[in-house]
Structures are given as C-alpha cells and as structure tokens.
Backbone bond lengths (Angstrom), bond angles and torsions (degrees), N, CA, C in turn:
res aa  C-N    CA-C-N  psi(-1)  N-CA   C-N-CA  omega(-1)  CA-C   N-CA-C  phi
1 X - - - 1.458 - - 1.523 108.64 -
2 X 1.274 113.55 160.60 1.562 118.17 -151.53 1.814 96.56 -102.68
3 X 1.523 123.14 116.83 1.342 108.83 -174.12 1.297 116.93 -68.30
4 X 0.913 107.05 -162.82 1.677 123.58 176.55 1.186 126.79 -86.52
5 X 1.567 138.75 113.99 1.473 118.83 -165.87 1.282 108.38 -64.56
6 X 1.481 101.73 153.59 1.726 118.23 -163.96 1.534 99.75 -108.98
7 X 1.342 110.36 141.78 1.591 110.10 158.08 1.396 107.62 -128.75
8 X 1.413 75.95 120.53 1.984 109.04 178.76 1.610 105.53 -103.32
9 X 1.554 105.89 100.58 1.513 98.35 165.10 1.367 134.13 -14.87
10 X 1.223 145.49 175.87 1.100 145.60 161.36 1.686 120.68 -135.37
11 X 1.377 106.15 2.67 1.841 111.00 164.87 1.555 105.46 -80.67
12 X 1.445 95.43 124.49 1.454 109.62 167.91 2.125 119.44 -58.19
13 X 1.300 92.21 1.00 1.812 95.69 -175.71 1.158 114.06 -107.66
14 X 1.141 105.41 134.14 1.922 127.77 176.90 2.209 90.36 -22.04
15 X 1.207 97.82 135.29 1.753 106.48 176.87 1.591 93.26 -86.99
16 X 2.060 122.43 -45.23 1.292 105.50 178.67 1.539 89.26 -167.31
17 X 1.188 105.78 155.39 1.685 112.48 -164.46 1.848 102.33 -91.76
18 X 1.599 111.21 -6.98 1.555 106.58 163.89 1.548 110.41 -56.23
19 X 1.570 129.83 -17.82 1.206 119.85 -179.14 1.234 146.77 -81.70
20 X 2.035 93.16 -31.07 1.713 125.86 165.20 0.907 130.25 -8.23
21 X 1.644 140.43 66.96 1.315 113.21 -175.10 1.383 108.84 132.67
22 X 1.656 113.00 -41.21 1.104 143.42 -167.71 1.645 108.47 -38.08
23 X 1.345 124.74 148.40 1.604 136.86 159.41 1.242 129.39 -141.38
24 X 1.342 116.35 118.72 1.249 128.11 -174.95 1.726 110.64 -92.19
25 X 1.411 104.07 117.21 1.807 88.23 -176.22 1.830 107.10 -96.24
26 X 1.399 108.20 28.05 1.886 103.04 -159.45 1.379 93.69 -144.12
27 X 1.395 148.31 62.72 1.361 138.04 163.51 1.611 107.04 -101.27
28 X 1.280 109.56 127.93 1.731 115.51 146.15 1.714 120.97 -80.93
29 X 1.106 102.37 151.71 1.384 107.82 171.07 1.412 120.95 -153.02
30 X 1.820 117.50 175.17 1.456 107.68 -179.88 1.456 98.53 -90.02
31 X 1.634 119.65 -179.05 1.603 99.87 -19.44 0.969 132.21 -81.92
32 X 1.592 147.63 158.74 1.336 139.60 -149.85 1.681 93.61 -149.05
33 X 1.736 102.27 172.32 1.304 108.42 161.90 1.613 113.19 -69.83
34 X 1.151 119.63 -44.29 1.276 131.70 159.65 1.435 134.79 -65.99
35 X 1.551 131.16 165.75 1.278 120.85 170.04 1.386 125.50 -92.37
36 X 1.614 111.71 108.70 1.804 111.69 166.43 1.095 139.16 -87.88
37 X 1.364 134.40 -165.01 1.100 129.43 -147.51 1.732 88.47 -92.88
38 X 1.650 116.39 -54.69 1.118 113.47 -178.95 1.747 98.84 -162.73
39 X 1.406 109.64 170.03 1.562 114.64 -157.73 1.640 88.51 -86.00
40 X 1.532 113.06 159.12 1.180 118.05 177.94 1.827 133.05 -47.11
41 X 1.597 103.30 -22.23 1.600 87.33 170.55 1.618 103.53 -85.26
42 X 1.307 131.72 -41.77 1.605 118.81 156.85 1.591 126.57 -11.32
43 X 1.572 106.94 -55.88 1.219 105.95 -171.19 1.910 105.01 -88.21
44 X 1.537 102.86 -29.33 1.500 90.61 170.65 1.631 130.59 -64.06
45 X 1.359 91.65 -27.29 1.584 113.09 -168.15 1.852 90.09 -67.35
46 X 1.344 141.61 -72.24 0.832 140.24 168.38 1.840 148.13 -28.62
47 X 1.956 86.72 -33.75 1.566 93.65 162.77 1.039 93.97 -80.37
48 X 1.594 143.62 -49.17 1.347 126.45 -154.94 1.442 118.94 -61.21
49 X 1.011 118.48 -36.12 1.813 136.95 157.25 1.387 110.98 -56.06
50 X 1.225 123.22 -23.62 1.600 110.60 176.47 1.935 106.89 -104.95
51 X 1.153 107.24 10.67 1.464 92.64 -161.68 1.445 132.31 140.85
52 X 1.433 100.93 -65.52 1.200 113.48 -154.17 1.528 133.34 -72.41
53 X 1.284 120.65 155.75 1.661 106.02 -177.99 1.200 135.92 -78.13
54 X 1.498 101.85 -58.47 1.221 104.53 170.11 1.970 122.03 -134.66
55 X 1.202 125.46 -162.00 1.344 122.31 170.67 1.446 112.14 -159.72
56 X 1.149 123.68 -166.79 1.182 140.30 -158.23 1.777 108.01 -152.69
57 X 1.260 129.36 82.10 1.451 116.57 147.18 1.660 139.45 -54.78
58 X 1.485 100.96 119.46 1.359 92.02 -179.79 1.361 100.73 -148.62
59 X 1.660 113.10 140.94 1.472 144.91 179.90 1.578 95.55 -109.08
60 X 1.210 97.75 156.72 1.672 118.75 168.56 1.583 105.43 -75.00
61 X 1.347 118.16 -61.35 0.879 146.35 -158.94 1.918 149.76 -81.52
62 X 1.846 88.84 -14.68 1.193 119.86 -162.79 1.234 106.44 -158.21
63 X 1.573 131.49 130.24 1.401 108.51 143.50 1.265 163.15 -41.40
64 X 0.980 135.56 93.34 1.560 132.58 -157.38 1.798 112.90 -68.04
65 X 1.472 105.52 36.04 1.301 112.30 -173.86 1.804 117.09 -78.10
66 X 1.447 112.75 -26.15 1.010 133.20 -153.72 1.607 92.77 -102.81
67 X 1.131 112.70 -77.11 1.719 122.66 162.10 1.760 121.68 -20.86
68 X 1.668 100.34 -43.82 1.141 104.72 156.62 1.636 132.30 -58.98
69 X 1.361 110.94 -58.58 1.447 116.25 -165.97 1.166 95.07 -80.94
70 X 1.900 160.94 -49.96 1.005 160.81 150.05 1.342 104.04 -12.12
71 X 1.461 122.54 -53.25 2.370 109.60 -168.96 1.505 87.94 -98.47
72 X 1.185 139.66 -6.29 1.738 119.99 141.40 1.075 133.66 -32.23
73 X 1.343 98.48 -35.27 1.602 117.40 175.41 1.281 137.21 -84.63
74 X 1.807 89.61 -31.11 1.367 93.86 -176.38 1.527 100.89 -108.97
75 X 1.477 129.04 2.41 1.346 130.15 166.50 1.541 133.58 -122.97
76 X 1.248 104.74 76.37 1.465 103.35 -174.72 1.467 107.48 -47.00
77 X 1.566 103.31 163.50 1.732 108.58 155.59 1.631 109.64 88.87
78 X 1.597 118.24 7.68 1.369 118.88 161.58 1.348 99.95 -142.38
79 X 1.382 92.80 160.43 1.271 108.92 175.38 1.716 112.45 -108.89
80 X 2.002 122.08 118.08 1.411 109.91 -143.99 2.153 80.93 -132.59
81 X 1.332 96.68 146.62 1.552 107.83 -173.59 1.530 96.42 -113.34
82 X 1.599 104.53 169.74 1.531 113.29 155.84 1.057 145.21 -106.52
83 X 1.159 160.88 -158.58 1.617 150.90 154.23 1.386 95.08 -150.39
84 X 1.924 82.31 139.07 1.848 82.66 158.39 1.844 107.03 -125.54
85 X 0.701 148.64 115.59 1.340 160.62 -145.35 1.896 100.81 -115.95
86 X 0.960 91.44 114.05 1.883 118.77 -163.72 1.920 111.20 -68.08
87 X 1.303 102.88 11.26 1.408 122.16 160.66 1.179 127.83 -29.73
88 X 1.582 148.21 139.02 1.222 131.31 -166.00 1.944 105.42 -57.29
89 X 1.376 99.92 -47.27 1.746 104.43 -173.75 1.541 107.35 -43.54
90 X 1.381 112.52 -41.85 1.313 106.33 -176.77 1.905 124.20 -92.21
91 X 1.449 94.69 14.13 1.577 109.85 175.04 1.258 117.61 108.59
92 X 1.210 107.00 -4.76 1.699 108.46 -172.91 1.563 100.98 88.77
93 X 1.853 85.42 -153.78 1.385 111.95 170.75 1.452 105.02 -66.77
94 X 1.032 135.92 41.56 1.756 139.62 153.82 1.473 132.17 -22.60
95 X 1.383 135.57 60.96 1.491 78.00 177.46 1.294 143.59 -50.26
96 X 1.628 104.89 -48.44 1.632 115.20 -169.60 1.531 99.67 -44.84
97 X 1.272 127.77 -68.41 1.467 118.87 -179.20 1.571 122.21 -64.12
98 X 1.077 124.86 6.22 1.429 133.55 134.09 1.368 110.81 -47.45
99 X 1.409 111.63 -83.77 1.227 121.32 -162.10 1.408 119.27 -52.17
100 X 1.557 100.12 -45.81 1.647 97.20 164.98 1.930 126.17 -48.44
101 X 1.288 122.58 -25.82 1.107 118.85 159.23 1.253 110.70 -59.90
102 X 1.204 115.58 -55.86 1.852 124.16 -156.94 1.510 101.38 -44.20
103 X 2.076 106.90 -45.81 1.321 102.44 -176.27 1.553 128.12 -70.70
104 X 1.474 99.46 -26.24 1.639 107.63 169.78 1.835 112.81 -78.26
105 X 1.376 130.73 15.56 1.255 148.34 -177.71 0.947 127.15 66.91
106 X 1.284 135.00 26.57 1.499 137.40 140.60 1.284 130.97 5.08
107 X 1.468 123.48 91.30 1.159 108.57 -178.15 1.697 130.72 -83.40
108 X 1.681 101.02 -34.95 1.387 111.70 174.24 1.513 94.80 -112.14
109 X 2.140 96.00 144.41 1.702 108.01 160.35 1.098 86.61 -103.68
110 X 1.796 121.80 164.13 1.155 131.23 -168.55 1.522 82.51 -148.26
111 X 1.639 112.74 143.11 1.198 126.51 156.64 1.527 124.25 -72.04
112 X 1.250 114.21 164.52 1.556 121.95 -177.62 1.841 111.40 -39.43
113 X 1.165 111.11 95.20 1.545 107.19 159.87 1.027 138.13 -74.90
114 X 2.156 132.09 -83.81 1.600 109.96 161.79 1.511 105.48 -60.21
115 X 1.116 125.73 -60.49 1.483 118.08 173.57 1.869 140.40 -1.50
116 X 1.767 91.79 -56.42 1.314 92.60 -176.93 1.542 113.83 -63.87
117 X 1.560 84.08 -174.31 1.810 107.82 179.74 1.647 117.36 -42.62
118 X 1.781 65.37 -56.33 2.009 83.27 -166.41 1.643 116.96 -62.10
119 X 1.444 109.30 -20.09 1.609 106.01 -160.98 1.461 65.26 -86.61
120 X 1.382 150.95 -132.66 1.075 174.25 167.32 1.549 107.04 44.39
121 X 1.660 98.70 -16.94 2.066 105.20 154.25 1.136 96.06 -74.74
122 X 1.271 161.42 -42.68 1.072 112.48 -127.20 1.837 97.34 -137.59
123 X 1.212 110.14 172.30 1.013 117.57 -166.69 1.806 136.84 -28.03
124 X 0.861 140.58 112.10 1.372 136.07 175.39 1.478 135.37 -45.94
125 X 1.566 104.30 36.70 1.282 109.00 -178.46 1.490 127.46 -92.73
126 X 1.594 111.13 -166.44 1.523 103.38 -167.11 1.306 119.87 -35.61
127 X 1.406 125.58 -54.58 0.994 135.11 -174.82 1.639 116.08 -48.58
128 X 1.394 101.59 -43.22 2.134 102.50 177.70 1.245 110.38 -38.79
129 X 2.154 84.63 -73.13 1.755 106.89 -146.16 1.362 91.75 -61.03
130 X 1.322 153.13 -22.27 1.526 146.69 -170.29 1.858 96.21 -48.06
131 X 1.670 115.89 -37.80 1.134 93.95 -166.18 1.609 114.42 -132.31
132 X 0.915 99.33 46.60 2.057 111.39 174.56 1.186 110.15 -74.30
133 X 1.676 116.42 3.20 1.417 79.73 -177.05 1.479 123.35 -74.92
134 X 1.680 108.69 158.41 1.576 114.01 169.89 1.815 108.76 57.49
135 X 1.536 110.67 34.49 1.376 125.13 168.20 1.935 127.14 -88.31
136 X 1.220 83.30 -12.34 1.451 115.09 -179.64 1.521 105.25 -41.90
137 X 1.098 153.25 102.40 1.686 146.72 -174.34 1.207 113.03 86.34
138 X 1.234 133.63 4.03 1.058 132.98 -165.15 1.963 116.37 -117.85
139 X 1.199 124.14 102.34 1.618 136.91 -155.65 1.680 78.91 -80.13
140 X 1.833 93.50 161.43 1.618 98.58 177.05 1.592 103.43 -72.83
141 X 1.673 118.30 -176.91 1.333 109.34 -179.66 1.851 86.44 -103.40
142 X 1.533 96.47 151.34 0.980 109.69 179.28 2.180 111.58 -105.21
143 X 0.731 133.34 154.70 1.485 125.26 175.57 1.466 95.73 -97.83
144 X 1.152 128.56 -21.85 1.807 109.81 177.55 1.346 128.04 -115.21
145 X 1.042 135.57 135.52 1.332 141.71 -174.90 1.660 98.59 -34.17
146 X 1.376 99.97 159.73 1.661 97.46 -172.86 1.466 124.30 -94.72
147 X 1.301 107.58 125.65 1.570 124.93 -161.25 1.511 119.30 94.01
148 X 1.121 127.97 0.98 1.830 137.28 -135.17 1.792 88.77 -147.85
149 X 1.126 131.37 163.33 1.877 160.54 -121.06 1.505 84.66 -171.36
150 X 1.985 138.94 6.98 1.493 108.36 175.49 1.801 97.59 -116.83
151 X 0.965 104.33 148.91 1.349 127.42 -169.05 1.675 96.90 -63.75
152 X 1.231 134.92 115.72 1.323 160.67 160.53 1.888 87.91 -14.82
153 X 1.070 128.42 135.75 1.425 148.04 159.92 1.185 106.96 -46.45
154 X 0.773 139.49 -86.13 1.924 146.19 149.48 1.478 117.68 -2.84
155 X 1.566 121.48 -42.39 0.849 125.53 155.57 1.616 135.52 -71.25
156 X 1.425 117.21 -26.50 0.953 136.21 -177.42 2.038 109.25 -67.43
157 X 1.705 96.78 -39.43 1.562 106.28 -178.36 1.359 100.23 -67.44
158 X 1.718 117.78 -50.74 1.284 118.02 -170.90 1.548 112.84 -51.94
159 X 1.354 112.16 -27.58 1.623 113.49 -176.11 1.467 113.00 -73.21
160 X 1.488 108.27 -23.79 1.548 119.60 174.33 1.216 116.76 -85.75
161 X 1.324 117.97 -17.70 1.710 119.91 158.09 1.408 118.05 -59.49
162 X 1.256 99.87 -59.84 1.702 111.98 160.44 1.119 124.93 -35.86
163 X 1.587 140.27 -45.91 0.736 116.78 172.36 1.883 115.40 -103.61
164 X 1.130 110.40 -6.87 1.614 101.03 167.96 1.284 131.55 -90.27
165 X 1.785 113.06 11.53 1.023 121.09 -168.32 1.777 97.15 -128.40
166 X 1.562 105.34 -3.18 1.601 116.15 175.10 1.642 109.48 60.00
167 X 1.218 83.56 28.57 2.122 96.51 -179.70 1.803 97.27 -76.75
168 X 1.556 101.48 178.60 1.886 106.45 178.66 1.602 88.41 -120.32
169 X 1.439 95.95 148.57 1.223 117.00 154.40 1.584 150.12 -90.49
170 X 0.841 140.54 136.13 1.680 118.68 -143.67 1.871 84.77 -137.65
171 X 1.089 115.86 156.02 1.125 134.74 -167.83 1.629 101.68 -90.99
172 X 1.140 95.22 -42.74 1.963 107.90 -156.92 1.455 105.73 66.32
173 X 1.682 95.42 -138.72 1.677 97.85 176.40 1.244 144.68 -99.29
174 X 1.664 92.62 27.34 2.104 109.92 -170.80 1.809 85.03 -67.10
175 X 1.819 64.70 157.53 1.625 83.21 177.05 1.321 120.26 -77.36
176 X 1.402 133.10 170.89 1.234 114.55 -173.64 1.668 113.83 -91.71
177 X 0.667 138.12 -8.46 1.611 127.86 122.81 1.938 118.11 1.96
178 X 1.816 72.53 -89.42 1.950 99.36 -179.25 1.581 90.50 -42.56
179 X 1.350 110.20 -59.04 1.622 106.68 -169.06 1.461 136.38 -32.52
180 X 1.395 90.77 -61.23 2.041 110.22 172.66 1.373 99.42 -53.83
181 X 1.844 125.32 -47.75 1.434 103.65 -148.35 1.440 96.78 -77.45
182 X 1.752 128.66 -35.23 1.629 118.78 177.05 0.789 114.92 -39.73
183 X 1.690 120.94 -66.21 1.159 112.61 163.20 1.505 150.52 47.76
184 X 1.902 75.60 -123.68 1.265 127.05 167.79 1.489 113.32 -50.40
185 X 1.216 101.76 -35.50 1.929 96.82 -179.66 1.611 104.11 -112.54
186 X 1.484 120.97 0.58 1.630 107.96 163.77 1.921 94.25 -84.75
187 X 1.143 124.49 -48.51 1.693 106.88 -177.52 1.446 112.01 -39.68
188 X 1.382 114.04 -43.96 1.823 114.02 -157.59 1.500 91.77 -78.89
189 X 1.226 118.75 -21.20 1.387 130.17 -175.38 2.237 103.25 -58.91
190 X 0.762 98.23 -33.26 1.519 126.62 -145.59 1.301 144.86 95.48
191 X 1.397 126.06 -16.17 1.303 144.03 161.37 1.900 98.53 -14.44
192 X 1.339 107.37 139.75 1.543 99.27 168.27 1.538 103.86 -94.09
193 X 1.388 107.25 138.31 1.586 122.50 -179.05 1.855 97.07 -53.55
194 X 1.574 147.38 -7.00 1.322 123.64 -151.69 1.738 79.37 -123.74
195 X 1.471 122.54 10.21 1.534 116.83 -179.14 1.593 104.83 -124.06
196 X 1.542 103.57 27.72 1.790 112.54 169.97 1.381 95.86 -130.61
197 X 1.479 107.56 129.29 1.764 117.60 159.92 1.104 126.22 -134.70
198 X 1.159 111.59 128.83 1.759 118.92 -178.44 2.032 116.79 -59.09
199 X 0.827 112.19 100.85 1.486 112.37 168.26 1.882 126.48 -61.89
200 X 1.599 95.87 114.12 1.100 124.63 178.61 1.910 111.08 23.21
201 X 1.831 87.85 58.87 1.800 88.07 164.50 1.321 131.15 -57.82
202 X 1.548 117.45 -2.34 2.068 118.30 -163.67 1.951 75.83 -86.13
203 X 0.991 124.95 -35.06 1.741 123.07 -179.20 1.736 104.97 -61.01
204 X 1.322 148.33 2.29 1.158 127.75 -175.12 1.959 104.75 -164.92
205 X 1.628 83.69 51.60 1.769 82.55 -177.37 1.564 116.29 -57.38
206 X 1.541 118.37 -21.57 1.461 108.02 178.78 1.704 114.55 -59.07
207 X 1.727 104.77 -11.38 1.354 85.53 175.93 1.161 111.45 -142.44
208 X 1.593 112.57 -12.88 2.214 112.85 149.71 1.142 114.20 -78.07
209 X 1.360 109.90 70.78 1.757 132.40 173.05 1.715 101.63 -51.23
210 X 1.519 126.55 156.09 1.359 121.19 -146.48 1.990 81.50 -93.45
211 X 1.268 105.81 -23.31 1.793 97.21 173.81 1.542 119.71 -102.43
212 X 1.347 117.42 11.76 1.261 118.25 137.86 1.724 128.09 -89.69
213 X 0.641 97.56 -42.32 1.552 102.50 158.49 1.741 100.45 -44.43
214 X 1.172 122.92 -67.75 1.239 124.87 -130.59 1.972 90.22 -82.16
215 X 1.611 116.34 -18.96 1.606 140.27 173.97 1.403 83.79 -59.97
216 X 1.560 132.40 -65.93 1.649 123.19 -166.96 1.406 124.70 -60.33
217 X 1.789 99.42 -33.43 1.158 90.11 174.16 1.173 130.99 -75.72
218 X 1.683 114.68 -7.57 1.535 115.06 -169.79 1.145 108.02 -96.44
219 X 1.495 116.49 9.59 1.716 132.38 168.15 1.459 107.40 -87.26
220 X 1.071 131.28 -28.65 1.243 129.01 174.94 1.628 109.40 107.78
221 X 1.284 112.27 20.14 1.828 117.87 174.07 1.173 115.03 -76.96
222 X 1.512 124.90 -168.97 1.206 110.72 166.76 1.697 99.54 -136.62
223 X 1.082 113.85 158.01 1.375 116.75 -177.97 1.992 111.11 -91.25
224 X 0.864 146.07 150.73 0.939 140.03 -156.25 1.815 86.11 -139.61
225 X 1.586 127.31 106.25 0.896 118.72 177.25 1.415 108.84 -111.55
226 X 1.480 111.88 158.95 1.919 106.43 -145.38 1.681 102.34 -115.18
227 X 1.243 121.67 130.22 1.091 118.95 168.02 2.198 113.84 -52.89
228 X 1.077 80.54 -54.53 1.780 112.09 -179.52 1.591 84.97 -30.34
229 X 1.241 130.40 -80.03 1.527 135.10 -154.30 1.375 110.26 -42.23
230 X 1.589 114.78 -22.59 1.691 121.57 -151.90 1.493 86.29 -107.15
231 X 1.339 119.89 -9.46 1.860 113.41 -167.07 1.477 107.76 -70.19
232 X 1.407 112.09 110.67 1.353 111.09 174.38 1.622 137.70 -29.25
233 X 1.521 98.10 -40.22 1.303 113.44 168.96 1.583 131.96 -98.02
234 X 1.973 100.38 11.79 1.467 95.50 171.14 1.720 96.60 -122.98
235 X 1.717 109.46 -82.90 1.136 117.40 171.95 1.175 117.69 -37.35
236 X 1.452 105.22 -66.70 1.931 109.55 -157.17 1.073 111.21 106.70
237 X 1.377 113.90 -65.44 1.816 128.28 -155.02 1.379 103.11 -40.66
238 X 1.464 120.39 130.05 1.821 141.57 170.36 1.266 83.29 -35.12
239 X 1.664 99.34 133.89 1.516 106.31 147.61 1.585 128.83 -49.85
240 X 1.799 106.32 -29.62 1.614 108.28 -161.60 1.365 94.08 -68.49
241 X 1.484 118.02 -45.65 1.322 92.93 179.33 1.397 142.97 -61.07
242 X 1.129 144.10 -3.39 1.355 169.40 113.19 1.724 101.08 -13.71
243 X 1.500 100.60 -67.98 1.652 112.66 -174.95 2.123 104.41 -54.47
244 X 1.363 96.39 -48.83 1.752 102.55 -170.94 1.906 98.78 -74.56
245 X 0.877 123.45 -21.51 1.484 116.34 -174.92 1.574 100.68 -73.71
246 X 2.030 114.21 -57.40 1.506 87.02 158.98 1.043 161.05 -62.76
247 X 1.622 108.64 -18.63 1.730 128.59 166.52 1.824 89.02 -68.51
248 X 1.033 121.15 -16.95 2.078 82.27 -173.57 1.715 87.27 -110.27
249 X 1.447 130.53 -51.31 1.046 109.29 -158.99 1.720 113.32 -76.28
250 X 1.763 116.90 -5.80 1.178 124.33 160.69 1.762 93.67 104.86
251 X 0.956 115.30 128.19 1.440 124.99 163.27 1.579 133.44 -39.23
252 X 1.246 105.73 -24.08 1.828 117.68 -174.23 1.387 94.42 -94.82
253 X 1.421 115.71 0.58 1.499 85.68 158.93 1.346 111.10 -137.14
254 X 1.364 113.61 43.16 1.681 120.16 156.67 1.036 107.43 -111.57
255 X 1.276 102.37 175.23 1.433 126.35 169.05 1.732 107.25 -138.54
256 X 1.184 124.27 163.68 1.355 126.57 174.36 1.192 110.48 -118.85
257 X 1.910 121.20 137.12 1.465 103.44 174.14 1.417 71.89 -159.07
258 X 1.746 88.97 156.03 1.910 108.88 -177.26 1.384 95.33 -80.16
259 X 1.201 128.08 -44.97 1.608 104.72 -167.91 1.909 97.89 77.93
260 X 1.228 100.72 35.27 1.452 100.33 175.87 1.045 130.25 -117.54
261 X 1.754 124.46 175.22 1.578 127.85 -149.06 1.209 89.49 130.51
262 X 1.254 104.68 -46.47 2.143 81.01 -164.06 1.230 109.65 -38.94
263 X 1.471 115.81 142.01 1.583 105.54 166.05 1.398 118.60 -90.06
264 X 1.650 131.58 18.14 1.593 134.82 130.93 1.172 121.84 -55.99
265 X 1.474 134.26 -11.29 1.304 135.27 -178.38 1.458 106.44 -121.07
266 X 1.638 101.22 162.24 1.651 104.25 -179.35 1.888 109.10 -39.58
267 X 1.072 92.70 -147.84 1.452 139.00 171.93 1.474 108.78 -85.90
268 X 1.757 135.82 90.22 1.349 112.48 170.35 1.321 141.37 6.95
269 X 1.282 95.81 -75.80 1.540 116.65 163.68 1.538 117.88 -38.34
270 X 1.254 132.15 -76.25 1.131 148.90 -170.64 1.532 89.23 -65.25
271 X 1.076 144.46 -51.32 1.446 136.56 -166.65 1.932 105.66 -60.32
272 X 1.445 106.70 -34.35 1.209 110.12 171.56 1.187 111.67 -63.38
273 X 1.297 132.08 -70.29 1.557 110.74 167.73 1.010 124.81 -61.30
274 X 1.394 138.10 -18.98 1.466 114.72 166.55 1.162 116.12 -63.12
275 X 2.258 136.11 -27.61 1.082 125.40 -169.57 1.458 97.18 -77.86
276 X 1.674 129.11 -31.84 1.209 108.54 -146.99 1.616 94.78 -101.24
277 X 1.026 139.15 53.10 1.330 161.65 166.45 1.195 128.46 -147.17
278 X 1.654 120.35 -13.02 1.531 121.24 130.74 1.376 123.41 -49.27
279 X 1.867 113.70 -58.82 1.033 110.47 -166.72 1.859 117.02 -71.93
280 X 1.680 100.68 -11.29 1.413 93.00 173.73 1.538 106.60 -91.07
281 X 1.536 124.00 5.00 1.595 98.69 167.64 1.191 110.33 -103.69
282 X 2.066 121.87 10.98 1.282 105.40 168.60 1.845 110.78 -108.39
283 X 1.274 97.68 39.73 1.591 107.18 177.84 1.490 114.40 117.37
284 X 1.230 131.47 -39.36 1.498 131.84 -164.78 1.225 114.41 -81.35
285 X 1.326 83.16 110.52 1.810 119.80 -173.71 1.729 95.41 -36.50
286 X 1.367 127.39 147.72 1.432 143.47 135.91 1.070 102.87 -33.15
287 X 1.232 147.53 -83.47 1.759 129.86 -163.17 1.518 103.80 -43.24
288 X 1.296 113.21 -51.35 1.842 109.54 -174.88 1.033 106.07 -41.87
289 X 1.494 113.14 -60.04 1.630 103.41 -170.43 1.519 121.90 -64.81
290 X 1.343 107.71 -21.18 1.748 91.26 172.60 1.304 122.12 -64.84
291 X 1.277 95.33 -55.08 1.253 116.29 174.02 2.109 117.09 -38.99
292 X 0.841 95.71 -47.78 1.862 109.80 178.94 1.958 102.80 -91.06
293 X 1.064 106.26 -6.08 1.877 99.96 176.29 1.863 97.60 -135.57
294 X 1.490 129.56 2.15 1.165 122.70 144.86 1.372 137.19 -128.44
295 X 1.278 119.51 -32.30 1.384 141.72 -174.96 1.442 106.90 -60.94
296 X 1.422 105.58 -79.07 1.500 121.53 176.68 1.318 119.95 -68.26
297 X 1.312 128.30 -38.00 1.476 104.95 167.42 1.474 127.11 -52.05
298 X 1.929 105.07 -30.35 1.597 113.47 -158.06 1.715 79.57 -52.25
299 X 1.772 100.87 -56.66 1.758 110.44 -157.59 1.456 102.64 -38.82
300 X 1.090 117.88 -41.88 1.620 107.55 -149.74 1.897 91.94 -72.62
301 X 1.249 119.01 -52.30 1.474 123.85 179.08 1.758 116.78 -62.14
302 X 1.603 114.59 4.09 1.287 119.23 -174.01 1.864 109.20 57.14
303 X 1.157 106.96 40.60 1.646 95.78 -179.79 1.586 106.18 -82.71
304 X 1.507 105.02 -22.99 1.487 108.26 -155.82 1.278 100.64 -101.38
C-alpha cells in the first residue's frame, strides 16, 4: 500500500535540542500492509534533521532487516536497527526463520503481536480489522505448548539466540502475565534483563496492572512507554497516565517510544517531541526524559 506523503523539513538546523541524541526503539513505516505516515528513509531523513541517534524499524509482519540495511545507505548520520516480529507471515514461533533474520542482522525478536493470544482477547476494533488479512484458518499463536505453562521448544531456541547472539527481546503483545513468565525464563536463560522490553504497557492497563508493571521492573526490564497509546486518534489513553506510571514505577526503568508510522499521528520524530513535552508539562523532570529517550534506550540496544 502506497504511504502517505511525508514532509521532511528542509533547514539544515537542529528543529530542537530535546531530540539530540535521542532513540526510538518502536517506529513503523512504509511500505506496509497498511497506510503510514511515510516509508523508512522519510522517517530516517527526519530524525536525522531533528537530532536523533538512532531507531528501531518495526513491521508486524515482515522483517525490517532489509528496510534497515537499504536507508543505511541512503541515510547517513543515524544509527537504524531491525525487528523481526514472530507473526504468522514471518513463521511464527520459528526458529529457522528466526535465524534467518539473525543472519541478515536482526537486532530485536519480538513476540507474537496481532497474532498473539492476547490481541485476539480483546476487542475487534480499528486497530484489529486493519489487519485480517488472509487470517482465515489460522488459530492465534500461543507461547505454550498446548494445555501446559512450558514455553513451546521453538521458543526456548529462539531465547538462546537472544542471548548468544546479544540480540533484545521484545514482548510484543503477550499479556503481562505471558510477559513476567518469558521473562522470567529468558533471564535464567542468560539473556541480560536490560536487553528485554515491555511494549507500550500505558496501552493495556486492564492487564499492565501498576504492580505488574512494577514485578518487571524489579526484574530489571525496561518498560517501553508509547507515545501511540496517548494519540487522540488511535489510543486515546490520558497522557497523565503515561506521566503517573513513570512517577510510580520510576523513570530508570522506562524508556519512551512513539510506536509511530501511523499516518493519524505526526511524523515519528515530531511525535517524540511532542510526547516528551507532554510528559514534561505533566511533571517529568528533564533529566527523566533524557534519561528514558537517551540513556536507556542506548542500554537496551548495547550502544553504551
């Protein structure tokens, strides 16, 4: 599908120095099954003009391995990762098609997103039907063997990729339940607890309860809180809540990412400063935010 035309400034000067440095680990881009804001050198071309260091491409649907190393080329001056997201299109719980990312450089595996269990609880709204297509026969993916609390075999290798290949792990959209127990068995696994992040929990408080959340953080994850959730025209969800999840669960263990592309929302880029200038007019100090839009992302991607 054909994205959305993008407007990429054209002044060679910093737009605002809140961005400097900045990393987003959650961008969509075209082309997509869906319509975005703009295709990945659009959105690279734009952090690089505002600042920022590095990012994170990620599709539901596809690896963003290729997308990655291709606007390397065509975008100097950031530093841009991949995802492969464990979706039926991309094989599921796979290894072999795991691994085939790993070799094209994959930086993040991501668990089942529309796919999983949990999305497939919950309601059938805009956000679903956008992506049924060719769902027809196809059961959600489950992470545990059937009837059984043990993590699918397949999954278990993928967790050992993760950690022998010093890749991050991404939750996707398990519930937070599903969440703690991966987890819980990628740490014992060896995985380092600062290369797993929870995806945009302020989006699913019926089940990122403020003391489950607060269980991840005392694992040493990081929460990845989403601009996207607060977008009037996708999420909804109050910004404060976003703002009160870091005042209770504490800032050193978030991170901030737009979760952007939609083409209802800005510009990635611009969505980053617009979130992180919400959250400083609902209290969160300037150090937080560096710290949660530079510090901790570098950690989670090993930049630092």
């Amino acid at each position: 599908m054909e994205t959305m035309p993008a407007f990429v400034h054209s002044s060679t000067m910093k737009l605002s120095d809140l961005l400097e440095g900045a990393i987003d680990l959650h961008i969509h881009s075209g082309p997509d099954c869906v319509e975005r804001w703009g295709d990945t050198i659009d959105i690279a071309r734009l952090a690089v003009e505002m600042g920022m260091r590095a990012i994170v491409f990620k599709d539901h649907f596809r690896p963003t391995t290729h997308k990655a190393l291709l606007t390397r080329r065509a975008v100097p001056g950031i530093e841009l990762f991949a995802l492969h997201a464990c979706n039926h299109p991309c094989g599921g719980l796979n290894y072999r098609c795991v691994m085939m990312s790993v070799e094209e450089g994959v930086k993040v595996i991501q668990m089942p997103t529309m796919d999983s269990v949990f999305q497939h609880s919950k309601p059938r709204g805009h956000l679903f039907t956008h992506f049924l297509f060719g769902t027809e026969g196809y059961d959600p993916i489950d992470i545990y063997n059937p009837g059984t609390k043990e993590l699918k075999d397949d999954l278990f290798r993928i967790i050992e990729a993760v950690r022998k290949y010093d890749l991050v792990l991404s939750n996707g959209h398990l519930s937070a339940d599903e969440t703690i127990g991966l987890f819980r068995k990628a740490i014992t696994m060896g995985v380092k607890p600062e290369r797993c992040m929870v995806e945009h929990p302020n989006g699913s408080p019926e089940s990122f309860t403020v003391d489950k959340m607060k269980t991840m953080a005392d694992m040493g994850v990081y929460l990845n809180i989403s601009f996207n959730a607060v977008n009037p025209l996708f999420g909804a969800r109050h910004p404060r809540e976003a703002a009160d999840i870091i005042k209770t669960i504490g800032a050193e263990h978030c991170t901030l990412i737009t979760d952007g592309g939609n083409h209802l929302a800005p510009a990635p880029a611009e969505g980053m400063r617009v979130f992180a200038n919400m959250l400083m007019h609902l209290g969160v100090p300037r150090k937080d935010i560096d710290l949660m839009i530079r510090t901790s992302p570098a950690k989670v991607l090993g930049l630092d």
